[in-house]
Kinemage of the C-alpha trace (Angstrom):
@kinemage 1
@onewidth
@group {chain A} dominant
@subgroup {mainchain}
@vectorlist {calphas} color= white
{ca unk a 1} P 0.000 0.000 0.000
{ca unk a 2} L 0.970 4.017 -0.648
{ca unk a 3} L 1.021 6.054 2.065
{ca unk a 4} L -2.884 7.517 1.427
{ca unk a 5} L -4.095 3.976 1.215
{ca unk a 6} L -2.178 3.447 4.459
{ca unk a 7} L -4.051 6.348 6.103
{ca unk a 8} L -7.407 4.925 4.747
{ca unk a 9} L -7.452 1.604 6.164
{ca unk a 10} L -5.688 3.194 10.040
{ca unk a 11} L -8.697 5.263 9.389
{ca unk a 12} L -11.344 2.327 10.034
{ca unk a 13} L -13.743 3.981 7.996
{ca unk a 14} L -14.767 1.517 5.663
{ca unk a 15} L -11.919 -0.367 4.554
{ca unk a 16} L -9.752 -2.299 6.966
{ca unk a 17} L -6.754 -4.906 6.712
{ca unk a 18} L -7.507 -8.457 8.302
{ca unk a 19} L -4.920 -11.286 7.592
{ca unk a 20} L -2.812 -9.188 5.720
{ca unk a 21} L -5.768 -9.025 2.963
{ca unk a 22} L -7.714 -5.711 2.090
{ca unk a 23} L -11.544 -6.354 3.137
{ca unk a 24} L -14.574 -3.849 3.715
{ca unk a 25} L -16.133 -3.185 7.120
{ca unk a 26} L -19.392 -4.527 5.961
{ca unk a 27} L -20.116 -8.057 5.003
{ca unk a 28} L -21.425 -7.561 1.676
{ca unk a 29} L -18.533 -4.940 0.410
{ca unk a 30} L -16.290 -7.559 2.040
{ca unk a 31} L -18.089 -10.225 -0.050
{ca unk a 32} L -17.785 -8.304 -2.609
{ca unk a 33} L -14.473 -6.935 -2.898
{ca unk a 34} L -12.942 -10.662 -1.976
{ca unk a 35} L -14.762 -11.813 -4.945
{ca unk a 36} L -13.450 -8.674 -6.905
{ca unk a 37} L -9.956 -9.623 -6.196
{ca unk a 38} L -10.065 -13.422 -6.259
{ca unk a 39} L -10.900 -12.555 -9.676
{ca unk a 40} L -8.293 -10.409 -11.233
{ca unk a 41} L -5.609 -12.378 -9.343
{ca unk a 42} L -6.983 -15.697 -11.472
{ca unk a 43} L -6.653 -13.467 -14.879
{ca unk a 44} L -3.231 -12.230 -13.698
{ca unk a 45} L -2.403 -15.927 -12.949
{ca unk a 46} L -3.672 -16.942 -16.308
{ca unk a 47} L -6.617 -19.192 -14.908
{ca unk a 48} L -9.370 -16.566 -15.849
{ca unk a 49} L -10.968 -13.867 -18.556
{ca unk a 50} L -12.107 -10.905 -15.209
{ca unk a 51} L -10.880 -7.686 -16.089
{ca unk a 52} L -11.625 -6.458 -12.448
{ca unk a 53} L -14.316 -4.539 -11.280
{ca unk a 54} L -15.807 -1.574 -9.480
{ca unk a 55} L -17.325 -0.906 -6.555
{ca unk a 56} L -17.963 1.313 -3.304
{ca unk a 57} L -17.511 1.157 -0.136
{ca unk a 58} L -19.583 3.087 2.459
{ca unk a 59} L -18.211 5.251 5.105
{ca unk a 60} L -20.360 6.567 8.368
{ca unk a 61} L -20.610 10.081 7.958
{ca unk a 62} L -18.548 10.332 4.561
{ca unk a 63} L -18.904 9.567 1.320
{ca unk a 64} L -18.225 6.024 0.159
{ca unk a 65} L -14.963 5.094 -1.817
{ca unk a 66} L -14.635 4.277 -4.985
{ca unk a 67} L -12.604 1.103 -6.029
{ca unk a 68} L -11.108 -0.095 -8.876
{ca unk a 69} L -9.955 -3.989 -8.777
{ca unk a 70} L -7.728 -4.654 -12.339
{ca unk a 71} L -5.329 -7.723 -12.692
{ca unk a 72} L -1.742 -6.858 -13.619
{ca unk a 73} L 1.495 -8.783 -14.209
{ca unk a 74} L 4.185 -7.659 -12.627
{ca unk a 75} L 8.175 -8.255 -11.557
{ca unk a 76} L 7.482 -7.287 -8.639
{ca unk a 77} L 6.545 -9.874 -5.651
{ca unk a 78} L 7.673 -13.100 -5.045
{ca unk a 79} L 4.539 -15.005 -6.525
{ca unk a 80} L 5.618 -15.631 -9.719
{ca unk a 81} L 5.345 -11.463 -10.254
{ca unk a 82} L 1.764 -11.969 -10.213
{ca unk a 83} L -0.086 -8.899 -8.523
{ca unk a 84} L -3.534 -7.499 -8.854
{ca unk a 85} L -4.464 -3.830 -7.756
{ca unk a 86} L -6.862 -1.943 -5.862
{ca unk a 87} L -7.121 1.990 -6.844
{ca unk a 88} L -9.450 3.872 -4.347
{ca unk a 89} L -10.449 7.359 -4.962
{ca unk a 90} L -11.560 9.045 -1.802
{ca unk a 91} L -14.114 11.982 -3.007
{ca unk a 92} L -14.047 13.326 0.540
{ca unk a 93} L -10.446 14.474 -0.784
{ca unk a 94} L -10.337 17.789 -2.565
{ca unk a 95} L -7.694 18.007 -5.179
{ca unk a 96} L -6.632 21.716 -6.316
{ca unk a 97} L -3.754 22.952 -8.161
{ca unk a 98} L -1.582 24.818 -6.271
{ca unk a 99} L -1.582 28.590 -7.234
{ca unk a 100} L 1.946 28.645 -8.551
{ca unk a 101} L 0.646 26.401 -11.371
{ca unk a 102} L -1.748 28.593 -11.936
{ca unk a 103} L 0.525 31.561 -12.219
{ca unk a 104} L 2.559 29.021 -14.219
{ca unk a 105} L 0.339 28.017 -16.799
{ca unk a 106} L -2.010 30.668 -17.310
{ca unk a 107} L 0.186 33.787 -16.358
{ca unk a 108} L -2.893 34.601 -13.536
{ca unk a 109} L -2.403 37.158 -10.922
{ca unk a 110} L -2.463 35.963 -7.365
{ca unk a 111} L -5.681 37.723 -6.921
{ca unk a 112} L -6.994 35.605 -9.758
{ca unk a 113} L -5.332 32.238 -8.554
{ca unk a 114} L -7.664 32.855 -5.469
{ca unk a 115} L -11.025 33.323 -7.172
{ca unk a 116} L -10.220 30.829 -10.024
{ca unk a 117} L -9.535 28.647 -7.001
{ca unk a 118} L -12.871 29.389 -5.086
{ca unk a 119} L -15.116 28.791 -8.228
{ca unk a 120} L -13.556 25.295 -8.710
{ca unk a 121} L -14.700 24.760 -4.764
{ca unk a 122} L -18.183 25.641 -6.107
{ca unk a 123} L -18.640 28.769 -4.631
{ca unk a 124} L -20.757 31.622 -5.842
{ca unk a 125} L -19.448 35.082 -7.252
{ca unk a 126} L -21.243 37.047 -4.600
{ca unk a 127} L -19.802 34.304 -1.740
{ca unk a 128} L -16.289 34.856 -3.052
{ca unk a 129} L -16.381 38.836 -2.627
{ca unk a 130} L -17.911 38.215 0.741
{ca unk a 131} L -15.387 36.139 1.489
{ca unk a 132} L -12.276 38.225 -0.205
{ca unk a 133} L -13.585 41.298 0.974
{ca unk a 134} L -14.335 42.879 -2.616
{ca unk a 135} L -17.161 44.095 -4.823
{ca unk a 136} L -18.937 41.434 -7.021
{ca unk a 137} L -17.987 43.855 -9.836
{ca unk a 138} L -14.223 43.059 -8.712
{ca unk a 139} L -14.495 39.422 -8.712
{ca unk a 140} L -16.667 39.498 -12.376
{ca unk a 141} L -13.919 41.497 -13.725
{ca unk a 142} L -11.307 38.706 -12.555
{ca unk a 143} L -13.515 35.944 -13.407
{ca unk a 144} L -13.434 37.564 -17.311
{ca unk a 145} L -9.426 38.156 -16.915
{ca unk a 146} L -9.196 34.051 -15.646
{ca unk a 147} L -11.662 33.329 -18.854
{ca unk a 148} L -9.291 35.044 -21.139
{ca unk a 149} L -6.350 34.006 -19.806
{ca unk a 150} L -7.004 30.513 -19.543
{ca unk a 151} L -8.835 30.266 -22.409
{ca unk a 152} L -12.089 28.898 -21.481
{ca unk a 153} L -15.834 30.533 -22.012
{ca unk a 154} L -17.882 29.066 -18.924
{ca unk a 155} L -17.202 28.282 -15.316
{ca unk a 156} L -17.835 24.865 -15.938
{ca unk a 157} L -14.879 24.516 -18.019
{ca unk a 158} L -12.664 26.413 -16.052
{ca unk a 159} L -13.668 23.791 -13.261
{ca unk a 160} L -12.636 21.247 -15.398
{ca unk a 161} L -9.446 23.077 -16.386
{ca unk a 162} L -8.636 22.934 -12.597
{ca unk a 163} L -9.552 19.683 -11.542
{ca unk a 164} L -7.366 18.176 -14.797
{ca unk a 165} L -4.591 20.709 -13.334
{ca unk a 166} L -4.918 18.862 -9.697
{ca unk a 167} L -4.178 15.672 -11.200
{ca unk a 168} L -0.642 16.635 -10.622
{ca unk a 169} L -1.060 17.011 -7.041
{ca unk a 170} L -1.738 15.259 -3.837
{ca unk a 171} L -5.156 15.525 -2.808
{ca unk a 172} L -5.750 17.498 0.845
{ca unk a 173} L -8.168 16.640 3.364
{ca unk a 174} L -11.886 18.469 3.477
């Protein structure tokens, strides 16, 4: 396991390790997610046609995780080099591009890194003035600066210009 996936399972929120195998907290993920990975190990082994699966996991109080099960081959490991993997996406995990990027890319001002920033969080024009302090004149002016700068027409692209930007980054905790 990474480090994140480390931090997941200590967590005890939904995934846990038991026998030095990756399981769910609840008997039907568990099911699940054993049957999942008995799976793509047989394809990886050569004894079976599974490309893997995906599923959730639920979390008290959280949202549930996302997992991908896929069969690789590997060097690694001293089974032959056989592995199979488990990706888990946490969307509790907020992913932004740092503002130096930003400045980086798409030549913004810092004052533009912050309200490109707050509109990929999904907050309002007239919530980011409150919370900058400015007019909602100020922050439509930079919001038409970012759009030219960056080259997009509509928040909703510039929120996915940012999340594709975070890709390059470790996520941070909500």
């Amino acid at each position: 396991m990474n480090e994140e996936a480390e931090r997941m399972v200590s967590a005890g929120n939904g995934l846990r390790v038991c026998r030095q195998r990756l399981t769910a907290e609840h008997a039907g993920e568990a099911a699940n997610l054993e049957r999942l990975i008995l799976e793509a190990t047989a394809t990886s082994k050569g004894q079976g046609f599974h490309a893997g699966g995906a599923m959730t996991i639920s979390r008290l109080n959280r949202p549930a995780l996302e997992l991908l099960v896929t069969p690789i081959r590997s060097t690694y490991g001293s089974s032959g080099g056989i592995a199979t993997l488990v990706f888990i996406h946490d969307p509790a995990k907020v992913r932004r591009p740092p503002p130096e990027m930003l400045r980086g890319f798409y030549h913004l001002t810092p004052a533009e890194c912050r309200v490109a920033l707050l509109l990929g969080d999904g907050h309002s024009t007239s919530q980011i003035a409150e919370m900058l302090g400015v007019t909602n004149n100020t922050v439509r002016t930079q919001i038409k600066s970012i759009f030219s700068k960056t080259g997009v027409k509509r928040q909703s692209q510039l929120v996915s210009l940012l999340l594709n930007n975070a890709s390059f980054v470790q996520p941070k905790s909500t």
